[in-house]
N, C-alpha and C positions, 0 to 999 in steps of 0.2 A: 669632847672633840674626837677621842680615839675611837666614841662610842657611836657619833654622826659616821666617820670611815668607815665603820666595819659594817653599818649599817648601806651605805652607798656601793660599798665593793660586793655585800650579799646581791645587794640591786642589779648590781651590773653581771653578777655571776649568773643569775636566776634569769636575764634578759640572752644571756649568752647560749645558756642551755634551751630556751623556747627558740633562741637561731635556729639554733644546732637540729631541734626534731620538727624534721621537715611537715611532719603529718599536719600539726599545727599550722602550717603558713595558711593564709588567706587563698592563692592561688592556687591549694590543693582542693580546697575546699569548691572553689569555683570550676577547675575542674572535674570536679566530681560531681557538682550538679550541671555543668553544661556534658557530662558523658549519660546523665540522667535526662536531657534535653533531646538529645541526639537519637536515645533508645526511643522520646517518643515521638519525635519526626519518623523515625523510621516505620513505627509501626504505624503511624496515621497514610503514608505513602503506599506500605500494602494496603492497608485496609482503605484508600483513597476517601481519605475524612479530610475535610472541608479543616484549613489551618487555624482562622483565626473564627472568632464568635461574631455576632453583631453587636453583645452588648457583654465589654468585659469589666464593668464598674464591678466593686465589691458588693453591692447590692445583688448583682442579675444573680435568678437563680442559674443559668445555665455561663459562664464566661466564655464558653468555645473550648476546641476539644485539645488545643496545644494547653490552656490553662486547669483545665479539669483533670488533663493528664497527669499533667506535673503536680496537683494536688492529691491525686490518686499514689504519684509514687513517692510523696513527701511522706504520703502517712505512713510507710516502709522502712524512713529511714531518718530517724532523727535527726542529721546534721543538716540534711535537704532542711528539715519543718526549719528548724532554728535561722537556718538564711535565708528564708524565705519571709520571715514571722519577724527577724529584727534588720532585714534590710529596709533602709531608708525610703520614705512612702513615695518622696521622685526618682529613684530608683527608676530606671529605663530598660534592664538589660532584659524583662521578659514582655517588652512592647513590642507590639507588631512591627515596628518601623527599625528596630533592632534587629529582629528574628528575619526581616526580609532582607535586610542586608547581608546578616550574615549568610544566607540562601543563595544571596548574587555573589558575594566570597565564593562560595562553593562552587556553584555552577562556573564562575569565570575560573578558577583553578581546573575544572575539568576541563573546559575548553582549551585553559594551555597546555594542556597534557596532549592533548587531541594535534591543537597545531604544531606542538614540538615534535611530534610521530611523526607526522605527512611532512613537514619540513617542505622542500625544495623538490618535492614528491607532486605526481601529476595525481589530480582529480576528479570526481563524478560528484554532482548534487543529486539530489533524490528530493524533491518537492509533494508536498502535498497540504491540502486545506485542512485545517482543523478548530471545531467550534467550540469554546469554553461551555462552562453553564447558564452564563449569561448572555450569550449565544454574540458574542462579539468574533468577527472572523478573525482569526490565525493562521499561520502559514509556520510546519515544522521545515525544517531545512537537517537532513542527512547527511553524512559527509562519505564517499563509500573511496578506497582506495589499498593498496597495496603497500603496507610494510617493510620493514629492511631484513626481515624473517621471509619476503613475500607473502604473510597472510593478508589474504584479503579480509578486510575490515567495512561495516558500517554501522558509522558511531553519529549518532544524535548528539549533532550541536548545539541546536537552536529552536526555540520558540517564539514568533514573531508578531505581535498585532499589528493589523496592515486596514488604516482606515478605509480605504477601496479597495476593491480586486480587482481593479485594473490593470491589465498587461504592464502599463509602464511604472505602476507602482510598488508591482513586484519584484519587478528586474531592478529598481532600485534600490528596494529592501534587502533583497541575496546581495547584489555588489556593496551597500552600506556594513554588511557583515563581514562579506570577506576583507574589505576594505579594514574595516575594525580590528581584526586579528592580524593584518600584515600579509594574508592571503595574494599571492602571484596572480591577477587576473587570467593571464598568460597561460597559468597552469590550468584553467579550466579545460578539463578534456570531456566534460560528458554532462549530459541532463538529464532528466528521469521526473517520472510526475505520476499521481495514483490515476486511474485511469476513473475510479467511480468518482471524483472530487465535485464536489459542487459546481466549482470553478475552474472545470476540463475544459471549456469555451476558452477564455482568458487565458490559459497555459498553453493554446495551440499557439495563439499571437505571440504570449511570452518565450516561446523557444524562438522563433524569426528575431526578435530582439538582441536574447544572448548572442546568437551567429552571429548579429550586425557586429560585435565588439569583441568577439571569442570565435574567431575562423573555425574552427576545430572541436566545438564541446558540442559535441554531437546527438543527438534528442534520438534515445531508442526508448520503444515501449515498456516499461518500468516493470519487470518480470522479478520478483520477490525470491520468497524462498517456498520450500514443499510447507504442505499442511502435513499433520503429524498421518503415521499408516493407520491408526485407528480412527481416526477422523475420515479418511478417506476412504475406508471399509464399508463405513456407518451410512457415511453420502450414497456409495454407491449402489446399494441394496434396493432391489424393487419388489416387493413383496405384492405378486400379483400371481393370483392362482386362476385358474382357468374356470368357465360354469358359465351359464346365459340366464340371464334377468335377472330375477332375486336372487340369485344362488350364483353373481359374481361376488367371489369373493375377493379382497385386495386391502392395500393399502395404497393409498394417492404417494407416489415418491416426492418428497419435501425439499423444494429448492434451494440445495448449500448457496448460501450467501458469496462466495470463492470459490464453486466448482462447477464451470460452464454445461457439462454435461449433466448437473442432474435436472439443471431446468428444462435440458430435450425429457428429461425421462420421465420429468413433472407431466408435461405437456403430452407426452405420448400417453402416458398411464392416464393423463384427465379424460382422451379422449375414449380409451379401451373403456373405461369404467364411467363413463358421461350418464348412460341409463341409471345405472345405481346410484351414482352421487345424485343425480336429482332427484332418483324415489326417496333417498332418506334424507334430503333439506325439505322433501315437500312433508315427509311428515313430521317435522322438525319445526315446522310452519305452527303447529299448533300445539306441542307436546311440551316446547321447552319451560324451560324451568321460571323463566320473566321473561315480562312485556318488553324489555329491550331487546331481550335475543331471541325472543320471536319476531321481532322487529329487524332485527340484523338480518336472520335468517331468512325471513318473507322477501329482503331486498338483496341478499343472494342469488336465490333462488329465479327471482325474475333477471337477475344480470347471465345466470348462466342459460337463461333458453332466452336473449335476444341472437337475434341472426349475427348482428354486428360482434359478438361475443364469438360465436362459432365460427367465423368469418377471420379474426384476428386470430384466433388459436390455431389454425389450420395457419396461419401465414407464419407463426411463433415458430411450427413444427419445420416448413419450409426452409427459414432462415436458419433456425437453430443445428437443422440436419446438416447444411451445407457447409454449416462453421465448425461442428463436432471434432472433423479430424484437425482440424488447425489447431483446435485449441488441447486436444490430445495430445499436437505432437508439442506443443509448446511447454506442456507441463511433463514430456517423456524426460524421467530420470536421465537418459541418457545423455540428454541435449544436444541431439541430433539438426544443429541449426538449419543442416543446407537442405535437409529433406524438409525443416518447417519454412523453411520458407519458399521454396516449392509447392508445398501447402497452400500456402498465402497466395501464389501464384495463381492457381487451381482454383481455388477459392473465390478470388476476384473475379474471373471466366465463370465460374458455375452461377456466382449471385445475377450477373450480368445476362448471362442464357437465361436465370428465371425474370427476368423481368423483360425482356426480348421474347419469350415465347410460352411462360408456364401462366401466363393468365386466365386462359380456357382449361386446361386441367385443374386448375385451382378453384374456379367456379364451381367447375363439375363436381368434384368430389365433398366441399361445399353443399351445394343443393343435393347430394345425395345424404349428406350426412342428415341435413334437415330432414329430408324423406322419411330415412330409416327410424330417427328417434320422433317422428310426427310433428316436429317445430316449422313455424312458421315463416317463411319466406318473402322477402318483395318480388315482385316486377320487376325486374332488368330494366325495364325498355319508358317506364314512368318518369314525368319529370321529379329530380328531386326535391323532399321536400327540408326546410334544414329546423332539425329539432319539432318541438314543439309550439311553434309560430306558425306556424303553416305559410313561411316564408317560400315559395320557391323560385331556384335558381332559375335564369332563364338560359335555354339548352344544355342544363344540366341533367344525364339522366343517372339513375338508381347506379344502372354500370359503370358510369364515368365518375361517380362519386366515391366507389367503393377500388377504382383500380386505379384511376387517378390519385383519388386524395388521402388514401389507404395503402394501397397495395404499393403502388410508384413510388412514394415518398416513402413509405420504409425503406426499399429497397435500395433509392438515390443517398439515404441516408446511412446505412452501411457501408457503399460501395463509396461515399467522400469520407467515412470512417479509418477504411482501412487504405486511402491512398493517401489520407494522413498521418494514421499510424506510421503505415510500413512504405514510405515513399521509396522510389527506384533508390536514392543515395544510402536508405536505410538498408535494402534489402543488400544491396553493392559490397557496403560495408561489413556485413554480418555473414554473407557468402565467402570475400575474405579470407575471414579469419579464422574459416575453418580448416583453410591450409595449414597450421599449425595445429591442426587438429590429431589427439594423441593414439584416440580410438583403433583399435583393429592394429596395432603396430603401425602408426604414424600414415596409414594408406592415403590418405589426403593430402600428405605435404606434399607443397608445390612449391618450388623456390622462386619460381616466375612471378606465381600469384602472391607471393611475400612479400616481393621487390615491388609488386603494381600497388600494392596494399599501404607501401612507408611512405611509395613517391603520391599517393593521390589523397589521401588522407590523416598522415602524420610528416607531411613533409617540414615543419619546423621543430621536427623531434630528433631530426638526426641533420647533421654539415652534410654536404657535397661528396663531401672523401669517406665520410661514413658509410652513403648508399652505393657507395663505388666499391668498398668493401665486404658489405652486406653479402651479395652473393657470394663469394668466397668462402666465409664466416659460415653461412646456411648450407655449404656441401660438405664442410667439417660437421657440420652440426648433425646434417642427414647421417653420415656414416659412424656417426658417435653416439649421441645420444640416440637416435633414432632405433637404435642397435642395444643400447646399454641394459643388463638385465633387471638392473633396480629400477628402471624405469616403466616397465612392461605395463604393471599393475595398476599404476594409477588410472582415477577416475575422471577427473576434473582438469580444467586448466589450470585451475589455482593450485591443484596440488604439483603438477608438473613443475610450476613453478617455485615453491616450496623445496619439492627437488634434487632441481637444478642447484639451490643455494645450497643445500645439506652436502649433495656430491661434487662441490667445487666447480661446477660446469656454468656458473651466472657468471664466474671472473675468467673464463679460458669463453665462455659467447656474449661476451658485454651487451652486440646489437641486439638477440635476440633475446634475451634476458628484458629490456627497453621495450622493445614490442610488447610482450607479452602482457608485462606490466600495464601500456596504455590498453591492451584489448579490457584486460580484467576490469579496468574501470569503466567499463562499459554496464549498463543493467540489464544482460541480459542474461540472465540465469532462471531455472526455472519457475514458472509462476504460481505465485501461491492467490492473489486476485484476479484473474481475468476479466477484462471489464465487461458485461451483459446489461451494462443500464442504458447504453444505447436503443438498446431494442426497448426493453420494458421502458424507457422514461417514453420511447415516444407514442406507444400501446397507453400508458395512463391517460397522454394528452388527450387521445380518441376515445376513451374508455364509456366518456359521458355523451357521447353523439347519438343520435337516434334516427330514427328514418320512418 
């Protein structure tokens, strides 16, 4: 009996002590293999490796690369093999349908972190299309707004599948989200969209939408952040050395994918060096290395001496020249808005004067360019004929085809580009706000144009007695801050704003501190995209035309 006791109190002793050392418990152990788990989610996310396998039986040779992983680090560490080797074979914790929950855990944690920031804080969306690998359409959704630090922020909320890209299916997908998280409709102050999207069509209709239900979320052209200075070294290099015929030497400048200007410098250098590029595709025509790229090459080669080639480069060079400084000033560190949109101003008048009067210069120089390099020409004055049908139009001729259906329609298509982009209430609004503009020791503030700016565009931002106070608050604000010497230095508006918080002066200018705030959520800050597939997507449509 004494000998059963002693034998059941060791029991209970020895059950007491495996309590006692934690190292032991089961949830150490699971912890240590889901921080084993975690190591290789992360590295498959740099290395963007595809999560699960297609075939994860214990048979496949390959399971996929979250299960390979985890066998790669089992073999590291003994305690991983053993739980993995005597876990129970329905065991579920390393299936797919686990591993992606636990992923929607995560991501919905980041997103409350997101929504607890912004709180009862005004906001900007930032839209754009995005295609998986199975090429199903998606829409990210951004969230960009100002802090209780006043940093401006944009943080990726969302990734959305959206079975049509139809305007009104998207406006119900962004509202289904904000809706989801407890989002202020109310507080939508702003929209933003990529300008290259697929589905830039669909997004001009989807901004009229939002307005219809969001008085005030205001649709400016979606201006990113700078490209890195070595990046933009690299773009902007033209390696073109001087010499006639054989002995041009050059390099063709390579059109940055984001930087508007080098596609003019593409287009100018195709034209400087047009002689030489076609002497070396023409003997490229027979030299290359295989039958397909002498194939490529021979059908190069004939694309760059049709007329209709020389014809549309010359019209690239036109357009791209008239846009250059807009899109200069738009990407200037400085963010000199009122002089860019003055630009934009200027811009709209010059593309309009070429298509009102630059048609006979543009032939000319055209059929000279033909002259010079001995390429071939139509008849102006013939009827057209369309492609290779020998279909022709009737009172269609060669010129009306090429200014008409060419030349006009580029043109009419820039010019409904940018009084989409940058409509009068856009330009209005971004004129604005540069009266709070900190540049040169505040030279710009206007307290007039600050007071026009809350009552026509943020007038649900502030009570009655607020705008009635407003100017009072903005001639303390001129003679204080405007004066202050911590303040001199900065660059940005955000940092102004920033501060303002550091130096006590957001809680001695409440209103303008509020302003500020709703400007920043605006997207317009330098651009790192600029959109040029207007031009080029409508150059491909033509690309195939013949005459």
């Amino acid at each position: 009996m004494g000998k059963d006791s002693n034998l059941l109190h060791n029991n209970e002793q020895r059950a007491y002590v495996d309590l006692m050392n934690q190292a032991q418990h089961i949830e150490v152990s699971l912890d240590r293999q889901n921080t084993q788990q975690i190591s290789a989610n992360r590295l498959r996310l740099k290395t963007r490796c595809a999560f699960r396998g297609h075939d994860e039986s214990s048979g496949s040779k390959n399971c996929g690369n979250f299960l390979e992983l985890l066998s790669l680090l089992a073999l590291y560490d003994e305690k991983v093999e053993d739980i993995l080797k005597s876990a129970p074979k329905n065991a579920s914790y390393t299936s797919s349908t686990i591993q992606k929950e636990i992923l929607q855990i995560y991501a919905n944690r980041v997103r409350n972190v997101i929504r607890e920031e912004i709180g009862d804080r005004k906001f900007n969306i930032i839209m754009d299309e995005a295609r998986d690998e199975s090429k199903k359409e998606q829409m990210t959704i951004i969230l960009k707004f100002a802090d209780k630090q006043r940093q401006v922020k944009e943080q990726f909320f969302d990734i959305v599948h959206v079975k049509y890209t139809a305007s009104l299916t998207l406006k119900n997908v962004i509202f289904n989200v904000l809706l989801q998280h407890s989002f202020d409709i109310q507080n939508f102050r702003g929209q933003g969209y990529d300008g290259a999207s697929n589905i830039r069509g669909e997004f001009n209709v989807l901004q009229a939408l939002i307005l219809n239900d969001c008085r005030y979320a205001y649709s400016v052209h979606c201006f990113a952040h700078p490209q890195a200075a070595e990046i933009t070294r690299l773009v902007s290099i033209n390696e073109l050395a001087t010499g006639t015929k054989m002995n041009q030497i050059g390099t063709l400048q390579r059109p940055g994918e984001t930087r508007w200007s080098s596609h003019l410098n593409f287009v100018t250098s195709l034209l400087k060096m047009y002689n030489a590029t076609s002497t070396i595709l023409e003997n490229l025509k027979n030299t290359a290395s295989s039958y397909s790229q002498r194939g490529g090459v021979h059908k190069t080669y004939n694309r760059l001496r049709y007329f209709e080639f020389i014809f549309i480069l010359h019209i690239m060079k036109e357009v791209l020249g008239i846009t250059d400084n807009r899109c200069q000033a738009l990407q200037c560190p400085s963010q000199d808005i009122l002089n860019a949109m003055s630009l934009v101003l200027t811009t709209k008048g010059l593309i309009q004067n070429l298509k009102d009067d630059g048609w006979n210069e543009l032939l000319k120089n055209v059929i000279y360019f033909c002259e010079t390099w001995e390429l071939d020409f139509p008849d102006m004055n013939v009827q057209y004929i369309v492609g290779c049908s020998y279909i022709k139009k009737e009172d269609v001729t060669v010129e009306h085809h090429y200014q008409v259906d060419i030349f006009f329609a580029t043109i009419d298509t820039q010019l409904q580009e940018l009084k989409s982009r940058f409509n009068e209430n856009v330009v209005e609004l971004l004129t604005f706000t540069t009266a709070l503009d900190h540049n040169e020791l505040f030279k710009l503030f206007d307290i007039n144009k600050i007071c026009i700016l809350v009552n026509k565009f943020y007038p649900e931002d502030f009570s009655q007695q607020e705008k009635e106070c407003l100017p009072y608050e903005l001639k303390h604000y001129e003679l204080d801050v405007c004066k202050h010497p911590n303040l001199r230095k900065i660059s940005t508006l955000s940092e102004l704003c920033k501060s303002l918080v550091e130096n006590g002066k957001s809680v001695m200018y409440p209103l303008v501190d509020r302003l500020i705030c709703l400007i920043l959520t605006l997207p317009k800050e330098i651009a790192e995209k600029f959109d040029i597939n207007e031009i080029i997507d409508y150059f491909s449509e033509v690309k195939d035309r013949r005459v």
